[in-house]
N, C-alpha and C positions, 0 to 999 in steps of 0.2 A: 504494500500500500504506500500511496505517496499522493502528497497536495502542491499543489501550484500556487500560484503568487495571488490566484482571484481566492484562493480559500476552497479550491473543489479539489475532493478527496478521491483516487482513483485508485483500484482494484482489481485482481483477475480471480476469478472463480470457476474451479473443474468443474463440469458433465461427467459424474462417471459412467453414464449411458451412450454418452456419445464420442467419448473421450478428447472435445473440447474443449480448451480454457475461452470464456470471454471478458472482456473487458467491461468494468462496472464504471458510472460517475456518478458522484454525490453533491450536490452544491451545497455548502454549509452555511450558507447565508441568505436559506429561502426556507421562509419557517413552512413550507410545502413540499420541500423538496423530499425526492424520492430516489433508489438506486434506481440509475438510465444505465440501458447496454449502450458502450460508446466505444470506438463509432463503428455502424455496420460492418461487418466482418467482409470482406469479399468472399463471395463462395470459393476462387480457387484457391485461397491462400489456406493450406492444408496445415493441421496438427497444432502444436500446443503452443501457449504462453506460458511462460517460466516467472517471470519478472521484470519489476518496471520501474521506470524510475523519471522524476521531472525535471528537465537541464532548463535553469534560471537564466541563463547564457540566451539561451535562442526560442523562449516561449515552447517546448516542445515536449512532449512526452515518449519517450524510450521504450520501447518493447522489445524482451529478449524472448526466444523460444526455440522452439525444432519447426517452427512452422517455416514452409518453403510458397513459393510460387513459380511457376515453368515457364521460362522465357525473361525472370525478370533478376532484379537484384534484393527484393525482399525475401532474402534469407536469412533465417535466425536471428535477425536484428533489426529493425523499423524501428523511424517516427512519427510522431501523429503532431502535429498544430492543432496545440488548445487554444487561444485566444478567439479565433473565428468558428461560431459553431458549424458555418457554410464549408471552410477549408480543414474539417474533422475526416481527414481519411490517411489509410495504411502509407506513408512516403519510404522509397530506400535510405538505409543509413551507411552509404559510401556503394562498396558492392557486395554489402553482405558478406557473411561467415560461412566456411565450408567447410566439412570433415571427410578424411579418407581413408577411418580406418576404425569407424563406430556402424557396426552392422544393423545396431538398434535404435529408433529412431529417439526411444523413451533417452537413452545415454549421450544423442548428439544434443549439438544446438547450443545456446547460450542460456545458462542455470542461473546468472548471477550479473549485476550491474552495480557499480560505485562508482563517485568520484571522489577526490582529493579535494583539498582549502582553494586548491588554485584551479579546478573546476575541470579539471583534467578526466576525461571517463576509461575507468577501467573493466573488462570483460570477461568473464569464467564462464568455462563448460566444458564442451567436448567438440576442438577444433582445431582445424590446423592451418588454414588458410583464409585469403578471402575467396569469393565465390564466384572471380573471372579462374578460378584454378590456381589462382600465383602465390608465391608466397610471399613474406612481406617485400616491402623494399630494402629491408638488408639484406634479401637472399635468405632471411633465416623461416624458417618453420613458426607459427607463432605457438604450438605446444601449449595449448588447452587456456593459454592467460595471454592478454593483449591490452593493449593501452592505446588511443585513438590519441591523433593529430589533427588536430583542429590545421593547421598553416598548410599541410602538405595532404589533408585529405585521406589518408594511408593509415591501417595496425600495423603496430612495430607489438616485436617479444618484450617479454617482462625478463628479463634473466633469462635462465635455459627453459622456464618454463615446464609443464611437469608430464610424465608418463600415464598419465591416467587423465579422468576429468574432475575440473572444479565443480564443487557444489557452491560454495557459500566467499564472497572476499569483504574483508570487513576493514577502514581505517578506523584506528584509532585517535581520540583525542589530541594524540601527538603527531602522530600525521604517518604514526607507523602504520605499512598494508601486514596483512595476513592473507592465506588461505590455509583454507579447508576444503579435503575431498576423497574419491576415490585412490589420487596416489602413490605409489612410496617413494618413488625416485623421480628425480630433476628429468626434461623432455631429451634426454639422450643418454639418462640410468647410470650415471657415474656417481653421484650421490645421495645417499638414502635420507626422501622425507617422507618418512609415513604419516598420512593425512593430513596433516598440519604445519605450517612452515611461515613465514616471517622473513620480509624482501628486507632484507640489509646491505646496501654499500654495493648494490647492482646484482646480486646473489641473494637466492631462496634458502632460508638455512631453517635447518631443522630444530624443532621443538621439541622440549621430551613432552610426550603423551603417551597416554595408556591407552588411547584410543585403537584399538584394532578388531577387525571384523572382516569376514569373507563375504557377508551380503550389504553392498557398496550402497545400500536403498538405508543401511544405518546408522553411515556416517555422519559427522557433523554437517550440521543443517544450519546453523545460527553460533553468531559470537557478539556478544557484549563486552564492554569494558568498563569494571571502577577498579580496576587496578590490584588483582591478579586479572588475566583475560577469562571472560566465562563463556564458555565451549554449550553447545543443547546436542542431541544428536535425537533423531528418531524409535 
């Protein structure tokens, strides 16, 4: 859940019938108001929403999921323009996120959305490129975590990024990132982070945690902070 700068509260809610997430809005400053499904769904943009989040930057609403669409670049990532209720539809956000090497659709796509004090947007899940095929503009793989350029348009890697997919990325008060997820080692297994790891000094470094599980549906889901960090998992 996340609200915008007019004060409306917005939301995604599973179907487990149909196994769609849709989008909800709330306006909190209409003693009437009610949850609205916003904004119509296009019928061919397939599968789920994961998380969302609202960029103060550019009036916009962030959607991450597994949802695709053929022929286009709304993959795993879209925005929506909240301020005009007429300009409320699915927009590309660059050329979408791609995976090539998650067979399931539940484990691709983008799980997870933050940004940093300086507004910078960071992205977890299960991926490895953007969705012209290529990989970043350094050549590198972006291995399940990504950080968006606003100047050049382009994801770049987070560090070596990790062998598994992100569930949850959380900053902290200090401006420290974390993750949490499926896991254990850095995106080319030279270094062991099981589930949980902490971006220091250009490098993901390991956390002790007791966290360990073979059903990846367990893992830490959520992280707060007042200082130790407090971990949720499923």
């Amino acid at each position: 859940m996340d609200m915008d700068n007019n004060g409306n509260l917005y939301l995604y809610v599973g179907d487990s019938g149909s196994g769609l997430y849709s989008l909800y809005k709330y306006d909190t400053n209409s003693a009437t108001a009610s949850w609205e499904n916003f904004p119509t769904r296009p019928a061919s943009l397939q599968d789920y929403t994961n998380t969302l989040l609202f960029d103060e930057q550019t009036g916009k609403l962030i959607v991450g999921g597994t949802f695709s669409q053929s022929g286009s670049d709304l993959n795993y990532i879209a925005q929506i323009p909240v301020s005009n209720p007429s300009e409320e539809s699915y927009e590309p956000f660059g050329h979408g996120l791609y995976d090539n090497g998650f067979s399931s659709s539940f484990y691709s796509g983008v799980k997870t959305l933050v940004m940093n004090s300086e507004g910078t947007l960071f992205a977890g899940g299960a991926f490895t490129q953007n969705n012209t095929g290529e990989k970043s503009d350094t050549g590198d793989d972006l291995h399940n975590v990504a950080y968006w350029d606003n100047s050049t348009q382009t994801w770049h890697p987070v560090g070596l990024g990790f062998n598994d997919f992100v569930r949850v990325l959380y900053f902290d008060s200090a401006g420290n990132l974390y993750a949490g997820g499926a896991f254990t080692e850095d995106g080319i297994e030279e270094t062991s982070l099981p589930y949980i790891a902490e971006y220091t000094d250009g490098t993901w470094q390991s956390l002790q945690s007791t966290t360990s599980s073979e059903n990846p549906d367990k893992l830490i889901r959520t992280m707060t902070s007042n200082a130790p960090l407090v971990l949720s998992s499923e």
